[in-house]
C-alpha positions as CSV (number, residue, x, y, z in Angstrom):
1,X,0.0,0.0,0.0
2,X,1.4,3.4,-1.2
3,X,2.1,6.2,2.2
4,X,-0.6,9.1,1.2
5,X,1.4,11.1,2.8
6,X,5.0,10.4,1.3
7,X,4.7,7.6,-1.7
8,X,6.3,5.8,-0.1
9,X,5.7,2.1,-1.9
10,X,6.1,0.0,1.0
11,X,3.6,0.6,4.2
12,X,3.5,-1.9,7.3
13,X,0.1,-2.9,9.1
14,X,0.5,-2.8,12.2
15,X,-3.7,-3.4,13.4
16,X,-6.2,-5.5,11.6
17,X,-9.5,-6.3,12.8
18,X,-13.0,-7.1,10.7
19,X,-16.0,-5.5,11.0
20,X,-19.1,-7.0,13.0
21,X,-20.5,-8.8,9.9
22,X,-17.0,-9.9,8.4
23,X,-17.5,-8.3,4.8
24,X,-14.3,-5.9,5.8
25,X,-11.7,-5.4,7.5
26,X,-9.7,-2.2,9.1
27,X,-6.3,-1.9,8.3
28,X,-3.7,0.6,10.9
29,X,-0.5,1.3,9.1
30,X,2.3,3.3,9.1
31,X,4.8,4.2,6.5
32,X,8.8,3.6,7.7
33,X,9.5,6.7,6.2
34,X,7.5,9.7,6.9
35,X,6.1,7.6,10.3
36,X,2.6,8.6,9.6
37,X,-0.2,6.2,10.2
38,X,-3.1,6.3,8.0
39,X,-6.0,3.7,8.2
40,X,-7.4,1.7,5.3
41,X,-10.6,-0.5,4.4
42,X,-10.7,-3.4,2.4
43,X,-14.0,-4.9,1.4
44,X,-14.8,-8.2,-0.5
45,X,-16.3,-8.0,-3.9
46,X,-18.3,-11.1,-5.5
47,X,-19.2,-10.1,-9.1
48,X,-22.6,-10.5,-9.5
49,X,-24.2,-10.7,-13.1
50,X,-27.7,-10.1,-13.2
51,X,-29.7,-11.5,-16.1
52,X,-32.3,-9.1,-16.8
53,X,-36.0,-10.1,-18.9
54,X,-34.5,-9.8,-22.1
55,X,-31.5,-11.9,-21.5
56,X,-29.1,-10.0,-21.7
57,X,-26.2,-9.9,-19.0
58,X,-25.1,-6.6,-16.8
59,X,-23.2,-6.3,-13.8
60,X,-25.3,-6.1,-10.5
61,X,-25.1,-2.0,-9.2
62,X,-26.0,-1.7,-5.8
63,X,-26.7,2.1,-6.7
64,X,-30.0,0.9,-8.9
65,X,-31.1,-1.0,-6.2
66,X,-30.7,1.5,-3.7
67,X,-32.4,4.6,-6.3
68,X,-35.2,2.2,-6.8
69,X,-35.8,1.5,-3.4
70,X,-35.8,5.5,-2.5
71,X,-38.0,6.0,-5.0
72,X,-40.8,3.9,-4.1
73,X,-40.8,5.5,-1.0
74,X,-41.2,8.8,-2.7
75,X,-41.9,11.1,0.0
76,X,-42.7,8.8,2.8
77,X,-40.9,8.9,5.6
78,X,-37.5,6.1,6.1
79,X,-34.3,7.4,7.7
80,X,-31.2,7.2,5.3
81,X,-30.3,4.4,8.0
82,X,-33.3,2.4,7.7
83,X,-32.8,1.9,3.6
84,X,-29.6,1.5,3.5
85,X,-29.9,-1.6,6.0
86,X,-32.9,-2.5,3.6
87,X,-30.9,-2.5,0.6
88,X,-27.9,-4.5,2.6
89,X,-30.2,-7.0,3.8
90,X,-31.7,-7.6,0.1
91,X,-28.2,-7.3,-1.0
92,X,-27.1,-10.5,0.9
93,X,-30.0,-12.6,-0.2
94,X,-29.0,-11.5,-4.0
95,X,-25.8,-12.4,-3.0
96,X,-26.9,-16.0,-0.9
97,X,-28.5,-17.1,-4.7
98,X,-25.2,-17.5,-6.4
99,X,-23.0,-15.2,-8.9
100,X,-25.4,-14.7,-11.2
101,X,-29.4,-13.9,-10.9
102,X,-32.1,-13.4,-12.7
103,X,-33.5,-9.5,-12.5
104,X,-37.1,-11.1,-11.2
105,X,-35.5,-12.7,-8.5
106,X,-33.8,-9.1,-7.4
107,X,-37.5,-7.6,-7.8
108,X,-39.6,-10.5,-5.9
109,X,-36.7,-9.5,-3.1
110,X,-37.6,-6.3,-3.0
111,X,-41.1,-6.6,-2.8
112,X,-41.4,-8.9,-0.1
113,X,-39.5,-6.5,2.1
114,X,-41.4,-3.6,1.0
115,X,-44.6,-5.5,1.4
116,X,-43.5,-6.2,5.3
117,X,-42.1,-2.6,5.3
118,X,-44.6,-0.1,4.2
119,X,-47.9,-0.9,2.1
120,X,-47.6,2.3,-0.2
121,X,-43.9,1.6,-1.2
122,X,-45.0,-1.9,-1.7
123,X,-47.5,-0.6,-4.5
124,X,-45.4,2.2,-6.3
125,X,-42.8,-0.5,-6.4
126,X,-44.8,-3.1,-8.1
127,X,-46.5,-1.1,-10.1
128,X,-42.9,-0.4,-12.3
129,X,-41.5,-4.0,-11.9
130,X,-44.4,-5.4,-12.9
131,X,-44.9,-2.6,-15.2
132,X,-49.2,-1.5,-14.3
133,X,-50.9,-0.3,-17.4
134,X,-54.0,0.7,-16.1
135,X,-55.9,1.3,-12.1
136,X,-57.2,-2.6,-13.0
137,X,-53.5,-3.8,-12.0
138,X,-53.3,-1.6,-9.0
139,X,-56.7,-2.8,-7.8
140,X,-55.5,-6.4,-8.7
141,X,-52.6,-6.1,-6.3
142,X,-54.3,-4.1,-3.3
143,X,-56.8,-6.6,-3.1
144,X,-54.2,-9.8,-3.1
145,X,-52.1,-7.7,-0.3
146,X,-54.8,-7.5,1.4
């Protein structure tokens, strides 16, 4: 690991520990050089393809996840905390299902935590994955989540 502070190529760890969940861990070092310390993170990264309806093949972004998410809520009230231990949570069943998954697996996910979560999200969710044309579908779903 290159010193931020100096270049330096060579840095030594001197503390390593994992986070609670085990997905990273927290590196101490300090360059032999300049002496500084500086701290870094290192984080496990499992490619995930997601085949999507068409069948074509893209790499899973936890951003589009997270965007969708938001915007189902649009305006209702979750705390930046409480979606981003949403998405995490989805994020490791994706994750549980192998490295690669089919998009309608990511959006069944999705909806059965909304559906637990909050009943209007739920609904604005479902109506774009399963892509409503007209108040029939929305009356449809309501009365099956009900």
């Amino acid at each position: 690991m290159v010193c931020p502070f100096c270049n330096t190529e060579d840095t030594a760890v001197i503390d390593s520990r994992k986070n609670s969940e085990g997905t990273s861990v927290r590196r101490r070092r300090k360059c032999p050089k300049c002496n500084s310390r500086f701290t870094t993170y290192e984080k496990t990264e499992i490619e995930l393809i997601v085949e999507k309806r068409s069948g074509n093949l893209e790499e899973f972004q936890i951003e589009k996840l997270e965007s969708g998410i938001e915007s189902a809520f649009g305006g209702q009230d979750i705390t930046e905390k409480q979606l981003k231990t949403l998405v995490e949570n989805i994020y490791k069943e994706i994750k549980e299902k192998g490295k690669k998954v089919k998009s309608k697996f990511i959006g069944e996910k999705v909806l059965q935590h909304l559906k637990e979560m909050n009943e209007v999200a739920y609904l604005r969710y479902a109506s774009v994955y399963k892509e409503f044309s007209d108040v029939s579908d929305f009356e449809k779903e309501v009365a099956e989540f009900n």
